[in-house]
N, C-alpha and C positions, 0 to 999 in steps of 0.2 A: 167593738170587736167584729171584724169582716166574716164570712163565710168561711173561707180559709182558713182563718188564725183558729177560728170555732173549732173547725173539724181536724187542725194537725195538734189543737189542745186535748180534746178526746180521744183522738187515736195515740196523744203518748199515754195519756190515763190509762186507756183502757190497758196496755204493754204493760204496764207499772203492776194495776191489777193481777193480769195475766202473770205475770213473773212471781211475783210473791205468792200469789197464794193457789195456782194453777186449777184447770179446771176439774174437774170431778165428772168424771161420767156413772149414768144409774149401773155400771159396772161398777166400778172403782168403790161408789159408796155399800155395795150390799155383798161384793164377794171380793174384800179385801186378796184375798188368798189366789185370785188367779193374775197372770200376768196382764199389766197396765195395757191399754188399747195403743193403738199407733195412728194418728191423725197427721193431715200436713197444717202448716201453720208457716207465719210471714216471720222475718227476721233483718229489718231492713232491705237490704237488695238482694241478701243473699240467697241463691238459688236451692231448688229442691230440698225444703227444710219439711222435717219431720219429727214429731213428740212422741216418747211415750214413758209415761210416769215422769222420774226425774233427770231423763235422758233426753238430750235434745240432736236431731242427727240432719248434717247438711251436706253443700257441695266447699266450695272455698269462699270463705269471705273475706272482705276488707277491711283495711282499718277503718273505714266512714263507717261501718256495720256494730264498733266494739259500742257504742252509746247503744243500740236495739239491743245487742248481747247483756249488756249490762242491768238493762230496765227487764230484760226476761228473768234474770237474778242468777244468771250461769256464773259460777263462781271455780269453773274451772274445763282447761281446754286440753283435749288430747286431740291431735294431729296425725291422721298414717301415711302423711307426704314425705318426703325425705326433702334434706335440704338440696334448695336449687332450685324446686320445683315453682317456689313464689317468686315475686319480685319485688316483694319488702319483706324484713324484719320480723315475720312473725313473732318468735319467741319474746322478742323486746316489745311488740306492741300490748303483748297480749298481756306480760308481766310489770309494765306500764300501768295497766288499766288494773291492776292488785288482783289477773284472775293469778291464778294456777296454769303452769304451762306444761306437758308433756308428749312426747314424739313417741310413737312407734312404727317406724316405715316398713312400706313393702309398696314394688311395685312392679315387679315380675312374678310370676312361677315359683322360679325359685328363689327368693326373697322372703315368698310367704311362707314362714314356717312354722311348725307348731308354738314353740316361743312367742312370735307375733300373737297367736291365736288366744295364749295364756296369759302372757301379760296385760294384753287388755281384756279378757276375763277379770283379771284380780283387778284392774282399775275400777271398771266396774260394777264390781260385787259393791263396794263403797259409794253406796246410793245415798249419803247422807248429803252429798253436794249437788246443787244442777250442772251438768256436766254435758259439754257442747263433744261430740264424736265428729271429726268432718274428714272429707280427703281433697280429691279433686271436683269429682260432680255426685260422691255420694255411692259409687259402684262399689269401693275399697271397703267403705263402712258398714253397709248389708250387708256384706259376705262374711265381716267381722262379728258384727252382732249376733248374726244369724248363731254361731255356736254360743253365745252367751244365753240369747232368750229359751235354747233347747237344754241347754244343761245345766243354765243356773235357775232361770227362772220357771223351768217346767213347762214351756210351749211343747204342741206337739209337734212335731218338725213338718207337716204338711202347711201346717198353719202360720208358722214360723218362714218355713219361704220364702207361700204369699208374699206375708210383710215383707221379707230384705229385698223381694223385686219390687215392690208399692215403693219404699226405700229412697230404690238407685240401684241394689244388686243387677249386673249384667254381664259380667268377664265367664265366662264359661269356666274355665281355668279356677278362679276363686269358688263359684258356686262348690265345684267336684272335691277342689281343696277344704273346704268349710265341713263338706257331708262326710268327706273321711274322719275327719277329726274327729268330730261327732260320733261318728259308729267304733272308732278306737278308742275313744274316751269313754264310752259306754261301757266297751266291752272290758275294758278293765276295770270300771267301778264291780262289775258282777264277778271277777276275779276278786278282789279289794273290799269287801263289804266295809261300810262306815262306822261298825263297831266290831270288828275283829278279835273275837276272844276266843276262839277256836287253836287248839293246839294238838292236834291231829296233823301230823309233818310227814310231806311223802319225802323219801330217801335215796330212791333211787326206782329208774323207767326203763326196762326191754323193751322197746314196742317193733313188730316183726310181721314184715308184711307180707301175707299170704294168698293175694293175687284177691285179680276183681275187686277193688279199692279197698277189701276186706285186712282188717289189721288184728293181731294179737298183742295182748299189754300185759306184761308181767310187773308189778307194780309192788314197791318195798315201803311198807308207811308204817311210823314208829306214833301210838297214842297211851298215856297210862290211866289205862281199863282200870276200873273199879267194880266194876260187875255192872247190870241190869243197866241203872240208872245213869250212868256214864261210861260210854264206848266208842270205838271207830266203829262206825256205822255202813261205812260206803267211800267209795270212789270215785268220780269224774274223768273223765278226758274233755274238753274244752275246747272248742275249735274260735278260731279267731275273733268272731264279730259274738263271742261269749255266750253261745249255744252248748249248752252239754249232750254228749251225743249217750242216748237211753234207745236201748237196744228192742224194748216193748214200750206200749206209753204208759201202763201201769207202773212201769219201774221206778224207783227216786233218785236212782243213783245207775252209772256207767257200771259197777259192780259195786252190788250190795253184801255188806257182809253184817251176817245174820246172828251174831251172838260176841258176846263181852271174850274177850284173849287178856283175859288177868296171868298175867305174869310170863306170857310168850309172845313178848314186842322183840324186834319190828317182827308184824305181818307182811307176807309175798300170799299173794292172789292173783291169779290169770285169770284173762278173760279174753277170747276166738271171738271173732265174728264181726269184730268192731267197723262201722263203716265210715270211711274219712272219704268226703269230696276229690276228687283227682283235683290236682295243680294243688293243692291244701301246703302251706310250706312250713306252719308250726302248729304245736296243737300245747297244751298246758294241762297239767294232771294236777290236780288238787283231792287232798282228804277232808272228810268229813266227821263231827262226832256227834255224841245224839244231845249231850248236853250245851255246847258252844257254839255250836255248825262251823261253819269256815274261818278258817283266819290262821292256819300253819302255813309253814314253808310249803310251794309247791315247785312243782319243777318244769320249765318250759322247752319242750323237744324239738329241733328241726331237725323234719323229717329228709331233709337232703342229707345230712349231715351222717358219717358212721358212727360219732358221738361225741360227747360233749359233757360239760358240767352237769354230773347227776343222770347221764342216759346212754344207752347204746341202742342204736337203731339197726335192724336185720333186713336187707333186703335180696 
């Protein structure tokens, strides 16, 4: 056996290895719980390839490439090209080769929409497959990721970045795309808590603008008080990126209310002085109780608007 035949028998070995059983970094082995590291690594010929856990993320590859894909153990391919963009068969090559094939394109501005963002979120959340993410040169796929590693897998977005430009992230357009999402999906998890058993329901919002970005909120919230130990507690107003706005930083609440109303629901409480950002174009009112916390109906006000489902604005 020549030098040659030596060293293209070891380098499929060592794929083989690689594929099945991946490698472990002294991250990986000692703090399960934080997100897998991101390395580059070879895939055939295929350009700007990247791992991390059981994610594998590149540019476009070919069919001479499905035999390296297959010995890495990827056992399934999502694509964010749209058709036309190859000059073979993708989806038959790839369903040839017994992977799993699925598309989600975008390839403009606006193209990329939060649905693109979400659908491959939920692909993959289902980290039980090796799963190849690719586009053209890897730009489309960092920007995509980028919102999965920060709001599935808990990176912190400075960090998360980094990675999707180490990646391939480069479209400016996607970056900005990717961070709103982010900061809107944020802000309505902190509207949305993940166990919602709160039943403190606001009813109805005056909010009445009284110069110098300064706002009054007359606020109608129905909770059944039992005395002491379970009450409506307090009130919010909520400004977009899911900041509640407290008026001292002692306070817990946008208005607190201070004692159990057994048997004279709905509650109406004002509160002056409230301060909303200029250009601010909705704000969201939520109740509070002391037993459940958040999770009732709340009511979201645009403040251009003279009013609307559940509100009337004063200007």
């Amino acid at each position: 056996m020549n030098i040659k035949i030596q060293f293209s028998f070891l380098f499929t070995f060592a794929l083989l290895i690689f594929g099945l059983l991946g490698p472990l970094s002294a991250q990986d082995k000692f703090d399960p719980n934080r997100p897998p590291e991101v390395f580059e690594m070879e895939m055939g010929e295929t350009k700007n390839v990247h791992r991390s856990g059981n994610l594998i993320f590149s540019g476009q590859f070919s069919p001479a490439d499905i035999e390296s894909m297959k010995l890495l153990g990827i056992q399934r391919v999502i694509t964010l090209r749209n058709v036309g963009e190859v000059d073979f068969d993708e989806p038959k090559v790839v369903e040839d080769a017994k992977l799993e094939f699925h598309r989600v394109p975008f390839a403009t501005e606006a193209s990329l929409t939060d649905d693109v963002f979400s659908k491959v979120r939920d692909l993959l959340r289902d980290d039980s497959q090796k799963t190849l993410l690719h586009c053209g040169s890897a730009n489309r796929v960092g920007g995509v990721w980028l919102t999965y590693r920060v709001l599935d897998q808990g990176a912190d977005i400075s960090t998360a970045l980094t990675e999707a430009r180490k990646i391939g992230l480069k479209a400016p357009f996607i970056e900005r795309k990717a961070m709103d999402y982010i900061r809107r999906q944020k802000a309505a998890a902190l509207l949305a808590p993940s166990d919602p058993k709160g039943n403190a329901d606001v009813t109805f919002v005056k909010a009445t603008h009284t110069g110098d970005d300064k706002w009054t909120f007359e606020v109608t919230a129905n909770h059944p008080d039992v005395g002491w130990s379970d009450f409506m507690d307090g009130w919010d107003v909520v400004l977009p990126d899911g900041k509640k706005i407290l008026l001292a930083p002692k306070d817990k609440f946008t208005r607190v209310l201070a004692h159990p109303h057994v048997n004279q629901q709905p509650v109406t409480r004002t509160q002056a002085n409230i301060p909303i950002p200029p250009g601010t174009k909705t704000v969201t009112v939520r109740a509070h109780d002391l037993a459940d916390g958040y999770g009732g109906k709340v009511i979201k006000l645009k403040l251009d608007e003279a009013e609307g489902v559940g509100f009337k604005v004063v200007r």
